[in-house]
Structures are given as structure tokens and as C-alpha cells.
Residue frames as a rotation matrix with the C-alpha (Angstrom) as fourth column:
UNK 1
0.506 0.113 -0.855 109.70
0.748 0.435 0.501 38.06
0.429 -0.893 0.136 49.88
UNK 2
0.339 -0.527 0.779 111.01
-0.479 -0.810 -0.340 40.71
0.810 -0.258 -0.527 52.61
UNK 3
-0.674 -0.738 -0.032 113.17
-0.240 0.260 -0.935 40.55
0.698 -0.623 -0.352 55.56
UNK 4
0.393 0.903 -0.175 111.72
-0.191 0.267 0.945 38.82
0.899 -0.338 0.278 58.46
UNK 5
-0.793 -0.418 0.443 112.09
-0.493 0.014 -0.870 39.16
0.357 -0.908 -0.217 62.47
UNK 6
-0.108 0.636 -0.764 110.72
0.442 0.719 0.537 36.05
0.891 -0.280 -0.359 64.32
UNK 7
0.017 0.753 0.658 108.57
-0.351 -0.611 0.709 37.38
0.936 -0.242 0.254 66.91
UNK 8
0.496 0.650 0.575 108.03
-0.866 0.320 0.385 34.48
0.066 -0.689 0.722 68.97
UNK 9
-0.654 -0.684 0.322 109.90
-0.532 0.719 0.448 30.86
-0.538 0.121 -0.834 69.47
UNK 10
0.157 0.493 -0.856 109.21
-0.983 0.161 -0.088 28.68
0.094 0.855 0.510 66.47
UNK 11
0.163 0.251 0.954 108.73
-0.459 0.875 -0.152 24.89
-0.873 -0.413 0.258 66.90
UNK 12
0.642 -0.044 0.765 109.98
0.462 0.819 -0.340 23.20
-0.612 0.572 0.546 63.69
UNK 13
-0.376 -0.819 0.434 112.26
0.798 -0.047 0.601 24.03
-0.472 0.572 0.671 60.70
UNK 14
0.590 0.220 -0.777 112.39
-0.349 -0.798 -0.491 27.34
-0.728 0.561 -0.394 58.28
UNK 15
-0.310 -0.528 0.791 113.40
0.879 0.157 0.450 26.72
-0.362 0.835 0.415 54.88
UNK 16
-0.097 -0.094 -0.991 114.52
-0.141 -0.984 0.107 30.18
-0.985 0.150 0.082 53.22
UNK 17
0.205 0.769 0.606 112.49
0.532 0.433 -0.728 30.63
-0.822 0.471 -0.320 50.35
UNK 18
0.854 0.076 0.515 113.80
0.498 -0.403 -0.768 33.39
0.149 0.912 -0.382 48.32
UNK 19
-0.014 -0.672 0.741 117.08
0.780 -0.471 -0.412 35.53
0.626 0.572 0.531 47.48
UNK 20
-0.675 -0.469 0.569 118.79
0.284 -0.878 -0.386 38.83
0.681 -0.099 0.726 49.24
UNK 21
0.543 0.833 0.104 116.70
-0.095 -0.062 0.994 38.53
0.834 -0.550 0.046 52.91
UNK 22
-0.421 -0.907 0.025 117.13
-0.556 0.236 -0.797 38.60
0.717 -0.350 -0.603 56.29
UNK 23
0.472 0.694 -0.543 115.89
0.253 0.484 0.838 36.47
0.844 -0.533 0.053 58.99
UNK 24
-0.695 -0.599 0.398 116.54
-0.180 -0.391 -0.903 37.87
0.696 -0.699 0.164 62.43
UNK 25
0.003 0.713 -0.701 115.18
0.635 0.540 0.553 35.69
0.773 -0.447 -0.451 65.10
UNK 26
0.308 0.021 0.951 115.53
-0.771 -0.580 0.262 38.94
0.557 -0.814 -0.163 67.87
UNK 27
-0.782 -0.550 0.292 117.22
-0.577 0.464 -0.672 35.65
0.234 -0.694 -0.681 70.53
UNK 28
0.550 0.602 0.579 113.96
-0.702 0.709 -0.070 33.76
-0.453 -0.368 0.812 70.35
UNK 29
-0.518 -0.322 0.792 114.78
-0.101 0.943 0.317 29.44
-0.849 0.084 -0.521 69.90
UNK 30
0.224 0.342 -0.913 114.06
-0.923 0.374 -0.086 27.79
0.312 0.862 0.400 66.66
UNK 31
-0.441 -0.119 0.889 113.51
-0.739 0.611 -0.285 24.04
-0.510 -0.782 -0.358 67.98
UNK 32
-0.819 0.182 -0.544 112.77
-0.292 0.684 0.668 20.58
0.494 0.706 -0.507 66.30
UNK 33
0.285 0.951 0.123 109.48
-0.956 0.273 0.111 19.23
0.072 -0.149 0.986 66.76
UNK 34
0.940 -0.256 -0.225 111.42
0.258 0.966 -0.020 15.33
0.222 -0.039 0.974 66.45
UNK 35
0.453 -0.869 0.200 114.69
-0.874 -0.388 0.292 16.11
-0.176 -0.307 -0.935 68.57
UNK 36
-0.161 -0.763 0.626 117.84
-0.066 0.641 0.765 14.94
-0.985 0.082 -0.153 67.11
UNK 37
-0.181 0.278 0.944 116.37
0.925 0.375 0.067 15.05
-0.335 0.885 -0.324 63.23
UNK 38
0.492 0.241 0.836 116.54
0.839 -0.386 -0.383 17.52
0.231 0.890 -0.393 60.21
UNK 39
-0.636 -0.763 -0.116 117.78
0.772 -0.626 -0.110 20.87
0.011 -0.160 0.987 59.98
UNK 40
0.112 0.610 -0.784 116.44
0.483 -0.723 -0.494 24.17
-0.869 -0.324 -0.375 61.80
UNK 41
0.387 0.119 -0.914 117.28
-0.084 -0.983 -0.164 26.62
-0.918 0.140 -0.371 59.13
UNK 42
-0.073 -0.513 0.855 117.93
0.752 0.535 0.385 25.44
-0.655 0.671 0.347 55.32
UNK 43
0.337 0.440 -0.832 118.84
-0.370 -0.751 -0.547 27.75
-0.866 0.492 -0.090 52.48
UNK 44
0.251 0.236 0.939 118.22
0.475 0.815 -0.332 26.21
-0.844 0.529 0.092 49.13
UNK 45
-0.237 -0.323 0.916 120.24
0.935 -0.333 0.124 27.32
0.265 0.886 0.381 46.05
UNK 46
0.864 0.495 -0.098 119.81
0.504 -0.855 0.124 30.97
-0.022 -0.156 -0.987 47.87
UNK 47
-0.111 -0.962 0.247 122.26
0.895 -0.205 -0.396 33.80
0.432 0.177 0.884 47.64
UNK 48
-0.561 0.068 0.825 122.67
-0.021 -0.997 0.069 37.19
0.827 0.021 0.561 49.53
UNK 49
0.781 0.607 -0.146 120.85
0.066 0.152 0.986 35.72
0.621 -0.780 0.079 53.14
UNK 50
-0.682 -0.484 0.548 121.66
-0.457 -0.303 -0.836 36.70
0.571 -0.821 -0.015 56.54
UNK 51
0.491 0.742 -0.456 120.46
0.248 0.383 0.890 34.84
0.835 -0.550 0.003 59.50
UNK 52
-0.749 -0.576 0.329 121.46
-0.105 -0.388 -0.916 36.34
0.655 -0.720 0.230 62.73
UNK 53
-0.757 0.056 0.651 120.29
-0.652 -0.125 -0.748 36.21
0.039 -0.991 0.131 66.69
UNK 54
0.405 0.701 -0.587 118.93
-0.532 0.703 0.472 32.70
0.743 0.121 0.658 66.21
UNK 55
-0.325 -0.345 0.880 118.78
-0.834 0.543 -0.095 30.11
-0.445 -0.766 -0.465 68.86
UNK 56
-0.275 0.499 -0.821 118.88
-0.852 0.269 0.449 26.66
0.445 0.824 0.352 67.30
UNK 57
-0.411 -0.204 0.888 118.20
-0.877 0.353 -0.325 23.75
-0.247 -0.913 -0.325 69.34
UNK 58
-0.185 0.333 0.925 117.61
-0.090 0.931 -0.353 19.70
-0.979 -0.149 -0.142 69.20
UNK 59
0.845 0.375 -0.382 118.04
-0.530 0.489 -0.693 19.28
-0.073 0.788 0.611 65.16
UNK 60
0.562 -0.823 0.081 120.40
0.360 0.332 0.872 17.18
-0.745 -0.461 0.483 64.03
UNK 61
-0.395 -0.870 0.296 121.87
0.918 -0.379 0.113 19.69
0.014 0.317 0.948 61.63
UNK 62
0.011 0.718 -0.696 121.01
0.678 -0.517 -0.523 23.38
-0.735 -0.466 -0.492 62.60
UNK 63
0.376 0.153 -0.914 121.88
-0.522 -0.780 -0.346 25.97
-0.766 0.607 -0.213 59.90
UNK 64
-0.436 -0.529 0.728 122.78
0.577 0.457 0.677 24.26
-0.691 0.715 0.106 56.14
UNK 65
-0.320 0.008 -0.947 123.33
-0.862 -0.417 0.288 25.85
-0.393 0.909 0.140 52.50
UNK 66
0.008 0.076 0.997 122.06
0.365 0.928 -0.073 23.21
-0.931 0.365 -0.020 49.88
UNK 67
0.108 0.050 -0.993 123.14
-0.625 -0.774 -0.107 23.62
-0.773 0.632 -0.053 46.82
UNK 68
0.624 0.377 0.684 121.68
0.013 0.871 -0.492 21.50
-0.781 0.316 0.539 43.95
């Protein structure tokens, strides 16, 4: 997987998929699709991610590490 710069505003959740990336939303919104529920931006058992110039809006947890 390579770094990645969201273009455009993004209507539901991003779940970082792989290791040593960035995600750089350039100030666009990342936004729940059911406001008030889940989380905008999850990184699973990842290491070495950068998320930066994100807007998160209407989850009810925006950015979360999970580690199993």
C-alpha cells in the first residue's frame, strides 16, 4: 500500500489497512454516513501511520488505534 491524499470529502469510515503510510486528507471532511456511530479513521494493529489535515465529523469515536 502507498501514501494516500484524499482528494475529495469522504462519506463513511477508513480503516488503515497496512504499515508505514500516510493519509493526508488535504482539509477535506471525513463524515459518518449514521451520525453519532463508529469511528472515522481506525488503525488496526498498524505501526509507523500518519494521519494529518483531516476533518472528522458526526462519528461517535473519530480517530482510534486498535490493538488486538
Amino acid at each position: 500500500m502507498e501514501d494516500t491524499e484524499l482528494m475529495v470529502e469522504h462519506q463513511g469510515n477508513i480503516i488503515i489497512g497496512a504499515d508505514d503510510i500516510t493519509l493526508d486528507c488535504a482539509g477535506n471532511m471525513v463524515s459518518s454516513l449514521v451520525p453519532g456511530s463508529g469511528i472515522g479513521i481506525a488503525l488496526n494493529n498498524r505501526i509507523k501511520v500518519t494521519v494529518k489535515n483531516c476533518y472528522v465529523q458526526d462519528f461517535e469515536v473519530g480517530l482510534a488505534y486498535l490493538r488486538a
